[in-house]
C-alpha positions as CSV (number, residue, x, y, z in Angstrom):
1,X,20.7,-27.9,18.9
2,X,18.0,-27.3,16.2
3,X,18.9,-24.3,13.9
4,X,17.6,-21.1,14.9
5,X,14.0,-20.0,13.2
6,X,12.9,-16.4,12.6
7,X,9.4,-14.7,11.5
8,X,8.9,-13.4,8.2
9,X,6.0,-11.4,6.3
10,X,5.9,-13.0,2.9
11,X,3.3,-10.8,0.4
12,X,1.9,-11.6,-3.3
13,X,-0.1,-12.3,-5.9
14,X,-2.1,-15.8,-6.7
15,X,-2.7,-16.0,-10.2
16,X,-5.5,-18.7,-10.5
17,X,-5.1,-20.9,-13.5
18,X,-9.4,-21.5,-13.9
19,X,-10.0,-18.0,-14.8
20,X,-6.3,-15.8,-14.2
21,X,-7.8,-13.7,-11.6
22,X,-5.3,-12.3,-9.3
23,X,-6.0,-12.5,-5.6
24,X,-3.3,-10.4,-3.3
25,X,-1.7,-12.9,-0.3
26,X,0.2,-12.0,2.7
27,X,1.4,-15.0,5.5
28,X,3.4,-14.9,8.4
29,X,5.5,-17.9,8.9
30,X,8.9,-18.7,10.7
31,X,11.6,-20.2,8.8
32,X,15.7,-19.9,9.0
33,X,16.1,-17.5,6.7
34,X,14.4,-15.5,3.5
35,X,14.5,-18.3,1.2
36,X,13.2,-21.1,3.5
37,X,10.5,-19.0,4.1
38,X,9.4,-18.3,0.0
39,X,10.1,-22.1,-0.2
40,X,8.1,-23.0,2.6
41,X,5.6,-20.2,1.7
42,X,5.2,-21.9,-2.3
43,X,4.6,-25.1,-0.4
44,X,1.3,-24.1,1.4
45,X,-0.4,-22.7,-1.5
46,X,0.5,-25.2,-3.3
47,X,-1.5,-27.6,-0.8
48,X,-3.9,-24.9,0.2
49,X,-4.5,-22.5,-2.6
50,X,-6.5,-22.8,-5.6
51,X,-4.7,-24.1,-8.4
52,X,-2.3,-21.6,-10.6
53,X,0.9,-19.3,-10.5
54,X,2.4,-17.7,-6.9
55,X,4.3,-13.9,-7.4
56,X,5.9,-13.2,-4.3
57,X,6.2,-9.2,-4.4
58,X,8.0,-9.2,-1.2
59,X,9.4,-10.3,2.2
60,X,10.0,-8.9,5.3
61,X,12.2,-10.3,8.4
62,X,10.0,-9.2,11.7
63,X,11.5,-8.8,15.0
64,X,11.4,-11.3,17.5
């Protein structure tokens, strides 16, 4: 039975590393808990965002 996955609201700051402009981010994503989610979270800006630091400010558990 595959673990059980819940949503989160994960908010930010992306600090670009061209110019250290700060750009404010917020994602929803489902993960197994809090730290999956940051984890998972630091993964697609990695891939996805421009190049430079993530902050995550905060992270919220949303109700199925």
């Amino acid at each position: 039975m595959p673990p059980k996955e819940y949503s989160f609201k994960v908010k930010g700051v992306l600090i670009k590393e061209k110019d250290k402009s700060e750009d404010d981010f917020s994602i929803f994503i489902s993960a197994m808990d809090d730290n999956h989610a940051v984890m998972l979270v630091r993964e697609h800006l990695r891939k996805h965002a421009p190049k430079g630091d993530s902050i995550i400010k905060g992270i919220e558990k949303k109700s199925d």
